[in-house]
Steps between C-alpha positions, in 0.01 A plus 500: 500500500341450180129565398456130471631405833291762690150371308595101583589617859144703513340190404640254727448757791107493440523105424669432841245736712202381302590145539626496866159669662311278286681150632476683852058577434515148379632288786407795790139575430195312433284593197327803611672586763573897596819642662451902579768697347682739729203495737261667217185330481471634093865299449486159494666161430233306337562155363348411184517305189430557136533347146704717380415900375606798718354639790293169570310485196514149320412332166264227569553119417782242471540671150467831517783452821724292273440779196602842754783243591643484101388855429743608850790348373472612141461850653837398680714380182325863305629713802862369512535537135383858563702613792788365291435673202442840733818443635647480130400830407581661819191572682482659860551362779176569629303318218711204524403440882143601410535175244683330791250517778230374231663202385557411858208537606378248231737277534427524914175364417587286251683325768186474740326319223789254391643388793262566806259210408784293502674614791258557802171329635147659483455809648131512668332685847674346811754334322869623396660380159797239536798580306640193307217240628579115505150462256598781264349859406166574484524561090706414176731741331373834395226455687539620850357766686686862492517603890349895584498644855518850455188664653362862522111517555536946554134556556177326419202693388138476296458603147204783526186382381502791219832345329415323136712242625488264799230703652493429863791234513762465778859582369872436658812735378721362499368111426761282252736329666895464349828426535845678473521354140199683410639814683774456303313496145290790607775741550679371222210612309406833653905604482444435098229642438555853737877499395614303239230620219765722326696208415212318326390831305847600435503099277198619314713753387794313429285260243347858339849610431617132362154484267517867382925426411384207317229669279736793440803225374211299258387877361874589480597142303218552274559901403885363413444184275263767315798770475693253366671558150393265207236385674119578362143446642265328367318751368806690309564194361132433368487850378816466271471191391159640298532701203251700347304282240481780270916551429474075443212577264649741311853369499319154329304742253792665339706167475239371302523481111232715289196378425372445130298740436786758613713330219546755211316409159698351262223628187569843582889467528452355101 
C-alpha cells in the first residue's frame, strides 16, 4: 500500500468518526445536555455549539464566522499541496499522517460550518435538532455551527489571593470543550513538533548546501573567464594603452628640423 493511500485512508477514518458522533450529538441531545462517560463524573458528553475555532473558542460576528470559514479552507487547499509535495520527496510515514490527521481535522470542521446550517434545525435547551427539516436549516452556507461534546472538567480550584494574576478567582481544568476533529489536529501537531522536527531542520540544511553550491559555481565562473587567454581587464588594458608622455615628447623633438639660429653662418664659411 502506497504512502498516498495510507494518508487518504487516515483522513477519511477521522472524517467518518468525527462526522458520525456529531450527526448522533445533533439529533440525540439537546443543547447542553450531559451524558457521563464510563460512569466518571470528570468524563462527559456535553453538547455544545460554536462558530467555528478549536476547543470552543469562536470568532465573533456574521463576518468574522464567514472570514475563519475562507481562511479554513485555504488552510485545506495549502495542506494538500503540502502532503503531496512530502510525499514527492519521500518523507516518513509518520509525518505524512501527522499532516493527515491535521487536514482532517480542518476539513471535519469545515464541514460543521458548511453544511450543518443547512442540514439540521436549531439546536436549543429542551429541544433536539431535526435532521433535514421541511422549513430548512437554521443557517446559510459556511455559516453553521461546528458541533463539540467532548468534556473533562478534572478538578476545580481558586487562584490564591497572592498570585499576580486572577487573584482569588474560581478555575476549572480541564474547561474547553472539543471534538474528535480537534483531537485530531492536536495530535497531529504534538507528533510534529516532538518527532518530526529533524525533518524540518534537516531542509534548512538542504537550502544551506544549495546556496553555498551556488556561490561557489558564480566565484568559480568568474575566476575562469579571468584565466582566460587573450582576454585583458580593464585595468591592463588602460595601463597599456598609455605611453609615457616623455618618449612622445622626445620622439616629436628629434623629428623636428633645426631651428635658425642653429643654422651655420654663411659670413664665416666666405
Amino acid at each position: 500500500m502506497s504512502k498516498s493511500v495510507k494518508v487518504v485512508l487516515v483522513v477519511l477514518l477521522v472524517l467518518v468518526l468525527d462526522q458520525a458522533l456529531k450527526i448522533w450529538v445533533k439529533t440525540n441531545m439537546s443543547y447542553g445536555q450531559e451524558i457521563s462517560m464510563l460512569g466518571l463524573s470528570w468524563a462527559k458528553l456535553h453538547f455544545v455549539e460554536n462558530n467555528g475555532m478549536a476547543f470552543g473558542f469562536s470568532l465573533g460576528g456574521e463576518y468574522g464566522k464567514l472570514a475563519l470559514s475562507l481562511f479554513r479552507i485555504l488552510a485545506v487547499i495549502a495542506l494538500v499541496y503540502y502532503i503531496s509535495a512530502l510525499i514527492k520527496v519521500k518523507a516518513r510515514l509518520g509525518l505524512l499522517i501527522s499532516f493527515a490527521l491535521i487536514l482532517a481535522g480542518a476539513v471535519g470542521n469545515i464541514i460543521d460550518s458548511a453544511v450543518y446550517g443547512l442540514i439540521f434545525s436549531e439546536s436549543y435547551h429542551g429541544h433536539i435538532a431535526e435532521m433535514f427539516p421541511a422549513e430548512g436549516g437554521y443557517a446559510g452556507f459556511l455559516h453553521g455551527r461546528v458541533v463539540d461534546m467532548f468534556y473533562f472538567p478534572m478538578f476545580e480550584g481558586r487562584v490564591p489571593n497572592w498570585s499576580p494574576l486572577w487573584a482569588g478567582e474560581e478555575f476549572l481544568f480541564f474547561r474547553p470543550v472539543f471534538n474528535i476533529a480537534d483531537m485530531a489536529i492536536t495530535f497531529g501537531v504534538i507528533s510534529i513538533l516532538l518527532f518530526h522536527r529533524s525533518f524540518f531542520s534537516s531542509l534548512n540544511q538542504d537550502e544551506d548546501v544549495v546556496i553555498e553550491e551556488t556561490s561557489l559555481q558564480n566565484s568559480d565562473g568568474e575566476n575562469a573567464s579571468e584565466s582566460l587567454p587573450g582576454t585583458e581587464s580593464p585595468d591592463q588594458s588602460a595601463e597599456e594603452s598609455t605611453e609615457p608622455k616623455e618618449d612622445i615628447l622626445a620622439s616629436e623633438e628629434s623629428a623636428s628640423p633645426p631651428a635658425a639660429s642653429e643654422l651655420p653662418d654663411e659670413e664665416s664659411k666666405k
